[in-house]
N, C-alpha and C positions, 0 to 999 in steps of 0.2 A: 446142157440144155438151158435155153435164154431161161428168166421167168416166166416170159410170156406165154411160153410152150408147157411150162408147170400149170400154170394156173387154169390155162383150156385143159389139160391131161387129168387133173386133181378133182376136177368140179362132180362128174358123176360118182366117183367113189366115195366124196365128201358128203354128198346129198344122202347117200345111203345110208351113212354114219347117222344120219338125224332121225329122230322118234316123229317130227312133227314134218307137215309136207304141205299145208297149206299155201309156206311161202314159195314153193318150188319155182312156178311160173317167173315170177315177179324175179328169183334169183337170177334164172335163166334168161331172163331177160334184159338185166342189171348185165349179165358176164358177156351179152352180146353188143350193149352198150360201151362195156369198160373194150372191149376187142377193137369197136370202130374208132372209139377215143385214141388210145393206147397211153403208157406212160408218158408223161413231158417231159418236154427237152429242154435246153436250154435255149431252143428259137421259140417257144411259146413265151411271150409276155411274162406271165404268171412264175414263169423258171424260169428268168433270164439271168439272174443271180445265184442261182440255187443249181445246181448240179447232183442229179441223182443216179448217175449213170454207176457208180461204186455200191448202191443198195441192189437194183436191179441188175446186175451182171454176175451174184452167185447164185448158188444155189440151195435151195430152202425143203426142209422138212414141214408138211403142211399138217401132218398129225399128232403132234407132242405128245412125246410119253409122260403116262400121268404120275409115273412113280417117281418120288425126290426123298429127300433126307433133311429139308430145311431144318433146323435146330431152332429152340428158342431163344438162345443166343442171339444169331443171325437175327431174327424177327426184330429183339430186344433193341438193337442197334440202329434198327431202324425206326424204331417210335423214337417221340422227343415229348415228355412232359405229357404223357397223354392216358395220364390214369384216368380220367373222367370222360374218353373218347367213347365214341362205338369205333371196333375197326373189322373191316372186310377184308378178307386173304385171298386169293385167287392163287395156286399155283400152278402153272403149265397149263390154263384156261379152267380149271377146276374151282368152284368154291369150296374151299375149306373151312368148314365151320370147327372145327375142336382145334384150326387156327383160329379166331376170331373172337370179338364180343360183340355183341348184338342184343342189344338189349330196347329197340326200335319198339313203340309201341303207337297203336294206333293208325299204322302206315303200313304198304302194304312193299315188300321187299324181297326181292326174288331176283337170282341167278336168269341173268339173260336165257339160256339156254330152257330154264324150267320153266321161265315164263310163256318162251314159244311154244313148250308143252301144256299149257295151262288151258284148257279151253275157256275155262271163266277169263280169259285176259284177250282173247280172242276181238270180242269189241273195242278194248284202250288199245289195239294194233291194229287198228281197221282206222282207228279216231286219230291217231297219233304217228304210229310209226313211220319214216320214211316223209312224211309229210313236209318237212322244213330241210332236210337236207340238199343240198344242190344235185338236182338230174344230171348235171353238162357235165358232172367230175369225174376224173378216171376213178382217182381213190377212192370216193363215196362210192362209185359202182361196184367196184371190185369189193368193198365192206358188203355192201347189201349181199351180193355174190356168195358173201364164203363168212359173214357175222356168225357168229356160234358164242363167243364166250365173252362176260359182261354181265351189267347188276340193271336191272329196271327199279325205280320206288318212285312209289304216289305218295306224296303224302296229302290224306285228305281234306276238305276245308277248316281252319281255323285252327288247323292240327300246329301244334308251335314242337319240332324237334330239339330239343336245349343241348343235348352232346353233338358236336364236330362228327362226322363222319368219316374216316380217314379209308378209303379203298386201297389196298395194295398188288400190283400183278407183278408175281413172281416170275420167273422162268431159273430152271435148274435141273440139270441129269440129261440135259439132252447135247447128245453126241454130235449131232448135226447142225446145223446154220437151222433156224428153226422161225417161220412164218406165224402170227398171231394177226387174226381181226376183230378186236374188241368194239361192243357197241353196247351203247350207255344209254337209259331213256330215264329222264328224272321227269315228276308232273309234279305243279306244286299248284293245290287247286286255291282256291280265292282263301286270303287269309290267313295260309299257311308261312311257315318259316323253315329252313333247312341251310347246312353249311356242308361242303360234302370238303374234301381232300382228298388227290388222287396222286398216284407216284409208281413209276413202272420200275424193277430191278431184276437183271439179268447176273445173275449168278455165276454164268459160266463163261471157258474162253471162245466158247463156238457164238455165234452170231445170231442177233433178234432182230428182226426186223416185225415191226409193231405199226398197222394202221388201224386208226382207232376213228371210230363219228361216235361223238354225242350230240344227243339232242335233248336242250331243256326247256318246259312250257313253262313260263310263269304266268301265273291268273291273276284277276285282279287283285290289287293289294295282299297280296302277295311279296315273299323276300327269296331271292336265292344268291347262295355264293357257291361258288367254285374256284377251291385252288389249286393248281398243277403243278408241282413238286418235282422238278426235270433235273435228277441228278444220279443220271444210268452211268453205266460204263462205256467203256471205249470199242466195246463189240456190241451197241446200239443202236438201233437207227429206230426213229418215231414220227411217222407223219399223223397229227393229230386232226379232226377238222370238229369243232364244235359249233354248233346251233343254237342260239339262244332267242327264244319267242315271247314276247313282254305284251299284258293286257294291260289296262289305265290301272293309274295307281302303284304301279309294280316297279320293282327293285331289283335288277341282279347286275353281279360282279362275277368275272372271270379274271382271276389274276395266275399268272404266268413267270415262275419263277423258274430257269432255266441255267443250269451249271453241270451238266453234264452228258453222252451223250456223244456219238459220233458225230452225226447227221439229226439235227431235230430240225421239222416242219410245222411250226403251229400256225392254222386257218381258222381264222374266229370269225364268227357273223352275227350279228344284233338283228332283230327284227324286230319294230314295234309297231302293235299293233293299238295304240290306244292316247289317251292325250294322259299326262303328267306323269309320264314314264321317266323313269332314271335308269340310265345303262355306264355301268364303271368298269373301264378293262384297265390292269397294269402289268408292269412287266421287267422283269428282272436278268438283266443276263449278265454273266462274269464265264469267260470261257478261254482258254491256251489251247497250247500244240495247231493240232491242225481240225479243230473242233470246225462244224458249223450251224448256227441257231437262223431261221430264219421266221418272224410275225408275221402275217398277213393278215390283217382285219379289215373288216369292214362294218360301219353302222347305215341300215334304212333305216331313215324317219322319214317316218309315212304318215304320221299322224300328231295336229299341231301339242306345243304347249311340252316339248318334252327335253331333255336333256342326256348329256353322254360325255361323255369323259374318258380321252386317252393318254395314261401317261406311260411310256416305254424308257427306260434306262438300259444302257449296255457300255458293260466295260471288257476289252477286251486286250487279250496278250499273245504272244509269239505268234505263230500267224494262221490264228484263228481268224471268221469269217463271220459277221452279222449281217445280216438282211431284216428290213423295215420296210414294209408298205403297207400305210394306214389308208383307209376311205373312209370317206362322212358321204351319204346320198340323202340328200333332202328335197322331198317332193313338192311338186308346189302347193299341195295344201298344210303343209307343214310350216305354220306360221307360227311365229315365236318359238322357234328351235333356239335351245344355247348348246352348242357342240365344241367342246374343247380337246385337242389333240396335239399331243409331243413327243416329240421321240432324241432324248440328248444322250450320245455317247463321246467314253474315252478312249482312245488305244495309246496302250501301253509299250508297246513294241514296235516296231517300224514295219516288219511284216506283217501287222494283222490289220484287216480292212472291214470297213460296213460301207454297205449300198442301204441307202434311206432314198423312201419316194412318198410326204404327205401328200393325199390328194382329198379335195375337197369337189364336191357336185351339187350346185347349190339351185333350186328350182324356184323358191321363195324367196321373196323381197322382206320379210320383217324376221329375220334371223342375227343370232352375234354367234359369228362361227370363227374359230381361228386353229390354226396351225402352223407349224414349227418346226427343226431340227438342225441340232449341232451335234457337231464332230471335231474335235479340240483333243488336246492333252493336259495334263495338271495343269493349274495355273501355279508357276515358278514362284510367284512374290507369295502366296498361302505355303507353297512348300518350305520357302526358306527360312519364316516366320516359323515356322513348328520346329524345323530344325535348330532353330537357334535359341530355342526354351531346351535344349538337348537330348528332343524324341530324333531318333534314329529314323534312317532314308524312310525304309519299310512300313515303319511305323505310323508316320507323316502318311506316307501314301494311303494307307489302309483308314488314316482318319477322315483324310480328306474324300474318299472314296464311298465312303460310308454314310457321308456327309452327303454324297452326291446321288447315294439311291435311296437315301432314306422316304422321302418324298411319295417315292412307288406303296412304302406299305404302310402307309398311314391308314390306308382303310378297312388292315387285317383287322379283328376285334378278337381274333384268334391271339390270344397273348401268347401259348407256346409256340405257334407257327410264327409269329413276328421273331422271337427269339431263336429258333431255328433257323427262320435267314438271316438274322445277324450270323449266328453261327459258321454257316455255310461260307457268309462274303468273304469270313475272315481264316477261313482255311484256305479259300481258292487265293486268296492275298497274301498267302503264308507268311500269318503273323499269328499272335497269340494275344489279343487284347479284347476284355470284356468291356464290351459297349453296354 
């Protein structure tokens, strides 16, 4: 059975499963949406590099079983330095709290699922939900369609969160190729500050396939960071799309670190809505075999006096696949925009390729906008210079490598996630040297 014929088959039995029903309409009207859409191909534009026909041709268990055996071992391995964290555990779309620390005060934080239970939260989903996501997308429809599991937090004005937030979504004990749609609403009202970390891990040999939207409000002066910690397994596939809404004054960062992973899709969107906005997306990828990571962003500046910055790094080996295509849209009354956008990758291998496309749209005459992209290999003359102080091939490469994405995390202020991607580069470099 295609998915197509799961996902119309699943939908009433799914709706049942839910305590809350206010959204029913709006579901069923998203699943009648995602039907006319239907999944991309690679003749739409948007797929033309990306091939998803290997996620969409199995077959998917749309009800996880709740029950697992995760260990605190297993968990252990997965934090990095992060005794001062809060962290979130979800497994098999469950919050596990007697996983977790939470120790969030003053903010209001709740399991997607209890949220839509909540009637006191009924209003911030009337005010917010759904509202910045793209209407025209199959995956955003198909999320709205079948969202059930995921973390909502407000945090409210002036409110300053000081621990990291690290989210984790499990999957483990399922027998089947197993379907998740996670969806995320962070609100960060005037004033406030928040760091969230987010990292999906499938446990088992059967198959995940994970579509996630988040959507984040930032209010005025206001700060938000988001980091995405993409380092699943090889029975993985992620299409992510996040949302991100900036009033004046305001601050946020999506950064994008990506090393793992069948099939990953990340869709980023900037929206600002105010003048001296700042928007920072970066992005990290180191990928082999027959991996493939594909960015999609995009920044609207829609309103003058604001700024944005993209920088993407991808290094890649044997014959893995990158995909890049950056957008800056600058309206015409968005005057004095400075919008900055780069995307430089390596390949390592003769088989692995990237398709990079900056595009810039520029409506406004008093703007300094630029954009960029290389595609290269080590440069020989740095290599043979390391090699001849007598650091070994590997070695050289992994420095000079390191050398070349550092750039990307200059603006974690997260000290143990900075050190955690060092970490990470220099396992996928299989080398052993502390940076």
């Amino acid at each position: 059975m295609s998915l197509n014929e799961q996902i119309l088959n699943n939908h009433s039995e799914f709706l049942s499963t839910l305590r809350h029903r206010f959204l029913d309409e709006t579901r069923v009207e998203a699943l009648g949406k995602f039907v006319k859409l239907g999944f991309p191909t690679k003749k739409d534009e948007e797929y033309k590099y990306t091939n998803i026909k290997e996620i969409i041709e199995k077959d998917y268990n749309f009800f996880p079983k709740e029950s697992h055996n995760i260990t605190k071992e297993q968990l252990d391995e997965l934090h990095f330095g992060e005794e001062n964290f809060d962290w979130i555990v979800f497994v098999n779309g469950q919050l596990h709290k007697e996983l977790s620390k939470i120790s969030i005060e003053n903010a209001e934080f709740l399991s997607f699922n209890y949220a839509l239970n909540d009637e006191n939260h009924k209003d911030v989903f009337d005010t917010y939900f759904n509202t910045i996501a793209a209407k025209d997308l199959a995956f955003t429809n198909l999320n709205q369609a079948y969202c059930k599991y995921g973390f909502f937090l407000k945090v409210p004005k002036n409110v300053v969160i000081e621990k990291p937030i690290h989210v984790f979504y499990l999957s483990q004990n399922q027998e089947e190729n197993t379907f998740y749609n996670t969806r995320n609403l962070l609100i960060v009202e005037e004033g406030a500050k928040v760091e969230v970390i987010e990292s999906h891990h499938n446990f088992d040999e059967t198959y995940v396939f994970t579509n996630s939207v988040t959507e984040i409000f930032t209010s005025p002066n206001a700060k938000a960071d988001w980091h995405k910690l993409q380092n699943d397994s090889d029975t993985s596939y992620l299409v992510d799309h996040t949302f991100a809404q900036q009033e004046r004054d305001s601050l946020t960062t999506v950064n994008t670190f990506s090393f793992g992973g069948k099939i990953v899709r990340n869709n980023l969107d900037f929206i600002q809505n105010g003048s001296n906005i700042n928007s920072f997306m970066n992005g990290i990828t180191i990928i082999g075999k027959d991996q493939l990571v594909d960015h999609h962003t995009a920044v609207h500046h829609n309103q003058p006096n604001c700024e944005s910055y993209q920088n993407y790094k991808g290094i890649f080996k044997d014959k893995s696949h990158g995909v890049f295509n950056g957008k800056i849209f600058v309206n015409k009354i968005a005057q004095k925009t400075n919008a900055y956008q780069q995307n430089n990758n390596v390949l390592l291998s003769e088989g692995a390729t990237i398709d990079t496309k900056p595009q810039l749209e520029i409506f406004a005459d008093d703007v300094k906008c630029s954009h960029g992209c290389t595609v290269g290999q080590l440069n020989e003359d740095a290599l043979f210079y390391l090699r001849a102080r007598g650091i070994s091939k590997k070695e050289a490469q992994a420095l000079l490598l390191f050398a070349f994405a550092n750039d990307a995390m200059q603006n974690i202020d997260i000290e143990p996630l900075k050190e955690k991607i060092s970490k990470l580069l220099t396992e996928k470099l299989e080398v052993n040297i502390e940076f």
